[in-house]
C-alpha positions as CSV (number, residue, x, y, z in Angstrom):
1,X,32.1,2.9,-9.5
2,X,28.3,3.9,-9.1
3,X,26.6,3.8,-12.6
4,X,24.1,6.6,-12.0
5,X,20.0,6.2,-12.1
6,X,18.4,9.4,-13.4
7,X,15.3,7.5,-13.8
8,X,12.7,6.3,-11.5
9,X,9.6,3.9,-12.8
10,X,6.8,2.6,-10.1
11,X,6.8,-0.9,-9.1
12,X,3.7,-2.6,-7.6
13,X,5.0,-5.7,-5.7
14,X,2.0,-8.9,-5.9
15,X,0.6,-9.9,-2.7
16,X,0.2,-13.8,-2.0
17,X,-3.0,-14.9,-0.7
18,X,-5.2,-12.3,-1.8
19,X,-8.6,-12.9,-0.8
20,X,-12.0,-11.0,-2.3
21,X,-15.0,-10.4,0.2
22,X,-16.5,-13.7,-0.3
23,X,-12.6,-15.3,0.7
24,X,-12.1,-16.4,-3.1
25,X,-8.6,-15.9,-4.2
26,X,-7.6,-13.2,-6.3
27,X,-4.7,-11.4,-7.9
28,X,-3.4,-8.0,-6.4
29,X,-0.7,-6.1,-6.0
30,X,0.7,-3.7,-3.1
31,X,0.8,0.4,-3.1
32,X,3.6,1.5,-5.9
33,X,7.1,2.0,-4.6
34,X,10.0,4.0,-6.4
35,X,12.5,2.3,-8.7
36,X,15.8,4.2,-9.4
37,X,16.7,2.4,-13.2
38,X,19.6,3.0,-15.3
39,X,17.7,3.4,-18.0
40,X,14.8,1.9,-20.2
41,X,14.8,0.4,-23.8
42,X,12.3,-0.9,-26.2
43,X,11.8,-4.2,-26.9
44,X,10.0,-5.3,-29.8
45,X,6.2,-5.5,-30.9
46,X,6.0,-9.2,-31.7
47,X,2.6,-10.4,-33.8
48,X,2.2,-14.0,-34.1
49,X,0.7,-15.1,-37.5
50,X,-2.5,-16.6,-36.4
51,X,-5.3,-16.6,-38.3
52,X,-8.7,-14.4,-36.7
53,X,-6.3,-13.5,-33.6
54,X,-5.6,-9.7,-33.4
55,X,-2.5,-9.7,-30.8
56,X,0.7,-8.1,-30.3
57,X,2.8,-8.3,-27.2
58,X,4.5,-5.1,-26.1
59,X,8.1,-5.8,-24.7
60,X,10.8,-3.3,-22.7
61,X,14.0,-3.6,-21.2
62,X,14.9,-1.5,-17.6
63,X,18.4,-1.6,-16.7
64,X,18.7,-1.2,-12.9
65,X,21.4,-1.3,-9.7
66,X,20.8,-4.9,-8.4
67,X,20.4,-3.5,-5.0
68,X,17.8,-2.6,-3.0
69,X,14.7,-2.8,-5.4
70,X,14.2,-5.9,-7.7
71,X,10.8,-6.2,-8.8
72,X,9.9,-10.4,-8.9
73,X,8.0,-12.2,-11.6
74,X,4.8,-11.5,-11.0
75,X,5.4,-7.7,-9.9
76,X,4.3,-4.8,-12.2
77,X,5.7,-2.2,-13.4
78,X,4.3,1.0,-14.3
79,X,6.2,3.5,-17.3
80,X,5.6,7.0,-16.7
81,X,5.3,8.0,-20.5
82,X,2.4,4.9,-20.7
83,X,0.0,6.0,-18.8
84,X,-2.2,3.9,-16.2
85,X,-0.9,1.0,-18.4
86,X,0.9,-1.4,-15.9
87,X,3.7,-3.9,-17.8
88,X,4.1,-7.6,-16.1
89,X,7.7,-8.8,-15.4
90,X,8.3,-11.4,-17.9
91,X,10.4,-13.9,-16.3
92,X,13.0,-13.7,-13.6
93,X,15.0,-10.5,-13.5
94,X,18.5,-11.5,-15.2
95,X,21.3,-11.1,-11.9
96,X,24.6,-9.8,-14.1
97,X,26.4,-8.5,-10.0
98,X,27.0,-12.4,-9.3
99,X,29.5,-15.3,-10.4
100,X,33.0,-15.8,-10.2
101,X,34.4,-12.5,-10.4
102,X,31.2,-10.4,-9.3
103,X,31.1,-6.7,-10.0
104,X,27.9,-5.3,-8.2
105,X,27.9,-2.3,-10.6
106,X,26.9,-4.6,-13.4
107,X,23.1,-4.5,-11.9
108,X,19.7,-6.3,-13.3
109,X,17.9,-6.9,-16.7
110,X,14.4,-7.0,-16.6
111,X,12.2,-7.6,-19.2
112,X,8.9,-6.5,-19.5
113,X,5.8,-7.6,-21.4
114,X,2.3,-6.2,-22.2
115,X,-0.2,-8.1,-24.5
116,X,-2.5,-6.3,-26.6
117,X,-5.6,-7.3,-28.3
């Protein structure tokens, strides 16, 4: 059974060992590839009660084949209705295709975070 994926979102992969011109280390992230998802849900706005601290963490779910593609922890993703706004995997992609009685249909959770402010 092939659950279909009508969706595709961009995925930036990070690049370990990144060095600037003066060979200082730096974050970056490869060209975007494709990423066929299930589908895409939002998470919630969460904003912690701290006094003179104006922050809210944007949070997503994608629902997606756990072949092929499988963005890591600190991949990017980009959502095509946000954009130029790139959303940082938060935490290891949940497997559900594995265990005891696997069922590779059952594909990947990944959550995905953006803080604001």
């Amino acid at each position: 059974m092939a659950i279909p994926t009508p969706h595709a979102l961009q995925v930036r992969q990070y690049v370990e060992g990144a060095t600037d011109a003066h060979g200082n280390p730096v974050d970056d992230w490869a060209d975007p590839v494709a990423w066929p998802v299930h589908g895409v849900a939002p998470g919630a706005s969460e904003e912690p009660r701290k006094p003179n601290r104006d922050l809210s963490e944007v949070l997503w779910t994608v629902y997606a084949p756990a072949t092929g593609l499988v963005p890591g922890v600190r991949d990017q993703v980009l959502l095509p209705w946000v954009e130029g706004v790139w959303f940082d995997v938060n935490g290891a992609p949940d497997d559900w295709s594995k265990g005891p009685w696997q069922f590779p249909a059952a594909g990947v959770v990944v959550e995905l975070r953006r803080a604001e402010g």
